[in-house]
C-alpha positions in Angstrom: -9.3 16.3 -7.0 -6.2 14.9 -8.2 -4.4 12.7 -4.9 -1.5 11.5 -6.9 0.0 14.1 -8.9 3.0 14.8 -6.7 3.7 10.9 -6.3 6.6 9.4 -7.9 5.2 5.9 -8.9 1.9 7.3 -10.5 4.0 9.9 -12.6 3.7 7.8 -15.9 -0.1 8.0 -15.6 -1.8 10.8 -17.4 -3.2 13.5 -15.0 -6.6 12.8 -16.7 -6.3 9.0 -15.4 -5.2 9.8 -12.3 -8.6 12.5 -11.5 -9.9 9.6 -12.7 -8.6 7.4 -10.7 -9.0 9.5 -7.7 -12.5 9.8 -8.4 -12.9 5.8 -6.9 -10.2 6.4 -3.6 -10.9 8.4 -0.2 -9.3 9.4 2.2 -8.8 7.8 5.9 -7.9 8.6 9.0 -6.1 6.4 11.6 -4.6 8.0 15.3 -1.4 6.3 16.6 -1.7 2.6 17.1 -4.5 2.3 15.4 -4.6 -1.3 13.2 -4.8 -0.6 10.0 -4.8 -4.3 9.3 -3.9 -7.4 10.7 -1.7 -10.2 8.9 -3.9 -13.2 7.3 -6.6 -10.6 6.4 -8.0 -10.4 3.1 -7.1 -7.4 1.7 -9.8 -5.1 -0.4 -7.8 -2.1 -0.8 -4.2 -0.5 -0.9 -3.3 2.5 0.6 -0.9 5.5 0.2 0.3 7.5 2.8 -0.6 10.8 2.5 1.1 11.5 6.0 2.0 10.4 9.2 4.1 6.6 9.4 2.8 2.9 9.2 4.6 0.2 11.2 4.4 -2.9 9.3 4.9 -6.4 11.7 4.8 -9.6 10.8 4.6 -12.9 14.0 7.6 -15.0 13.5 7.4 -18.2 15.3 5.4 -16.3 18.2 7.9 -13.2 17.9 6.9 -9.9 16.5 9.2 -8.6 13.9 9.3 -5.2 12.6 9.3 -5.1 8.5 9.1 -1.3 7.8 8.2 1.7 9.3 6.5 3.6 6.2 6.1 7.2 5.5 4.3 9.6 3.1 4.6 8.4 -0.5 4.9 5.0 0.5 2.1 2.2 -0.2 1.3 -0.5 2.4 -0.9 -3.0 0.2 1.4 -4.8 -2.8 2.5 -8.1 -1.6 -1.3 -8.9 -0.4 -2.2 -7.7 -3.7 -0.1 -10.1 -5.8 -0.3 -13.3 -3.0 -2.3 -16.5 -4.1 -5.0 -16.4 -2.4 -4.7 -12.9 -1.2 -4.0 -12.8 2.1 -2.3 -9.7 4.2 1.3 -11.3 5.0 1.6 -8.8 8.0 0.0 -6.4 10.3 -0.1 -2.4 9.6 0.0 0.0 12.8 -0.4 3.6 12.9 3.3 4.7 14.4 2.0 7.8 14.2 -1.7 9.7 13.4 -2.1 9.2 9.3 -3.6 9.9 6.2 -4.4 7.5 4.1 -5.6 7.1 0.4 -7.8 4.3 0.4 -7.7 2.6 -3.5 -9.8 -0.2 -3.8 -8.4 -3.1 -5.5 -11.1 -3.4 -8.5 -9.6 0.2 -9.5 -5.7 -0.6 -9.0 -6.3 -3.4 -11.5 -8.3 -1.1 -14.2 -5.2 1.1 -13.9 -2.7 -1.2 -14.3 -4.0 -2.9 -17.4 -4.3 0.4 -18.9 -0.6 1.4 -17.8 1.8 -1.7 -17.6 4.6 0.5 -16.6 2.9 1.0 -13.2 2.6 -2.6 -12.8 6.5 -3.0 -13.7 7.6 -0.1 -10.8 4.8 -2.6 -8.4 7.1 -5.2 -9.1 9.6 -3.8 -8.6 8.6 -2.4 -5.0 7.4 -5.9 -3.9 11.0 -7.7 -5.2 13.0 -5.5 -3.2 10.6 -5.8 0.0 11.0 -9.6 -0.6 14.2 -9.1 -0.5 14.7 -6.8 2.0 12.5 -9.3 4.2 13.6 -12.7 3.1 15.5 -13.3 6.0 12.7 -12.5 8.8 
């Protein structure tokens, strides 16, 4: 089974890599407002959103602030992923019942080494969420 061939930031990966890669994820399940994870975790996995929509909150100064509401295609994972020590900088919630791909993070990095231009476009995601969220 092949979960990533329709999605736009795994299209410069060969479809043999991605069976491949989709060989080490699975698939999850959350029902609305479930926590998907809280903020200060420590993250073992990424996850796309096969359907349904991810509220992602972060607790300013006592104050819950809404980051993003995500939707299929979308990842909720990166900035964990690149943080030092890893650490999730916010808290996931199921706006709405979800699938999930579940990727742990041992297999992201074995894809990424063997595909830089993945890593580039996960840059690029977390700069403009950084950006979009430097004010909160």
């Amino acid at each position: 089974m092949n979960y990533f061939e329709n999605m736009e930031i795994f299209r410069w990966i060969s479809i043999e890599d991605q069976v491949d890669l989709s060989d080490f994820c699975q698939i999850q399940y959350i029902k609305a407002w479930d926590v998907l994870f809280h903020e200060w975790d420590i993250p073992q996995a990424l996850y796309v959103i096969v359907d349904g929509a991810i509220r992602v909150e972060k607790n300013v100064l006592g104050e819950i602030k809404e980051l993003a509401v995500l939707e299929a295609g979308d990842m909720v994972w990166e900035m964990a992923f690149y943080g030092e020590p890893p650490k999730r900088n916010a808290t996931a919630i199921a706006q709405k019942d979800a699938t999930l791909i579940v990727m742990l993070f041992f297999s992201l990095n074995q894809i990424i080494t063997k595909h830089p231009q993945l890593h580039l476009k996960l840059q690029e995601i977390i700069t403009d969420r950084m950006l979009k969220n430097k004010n909160i």
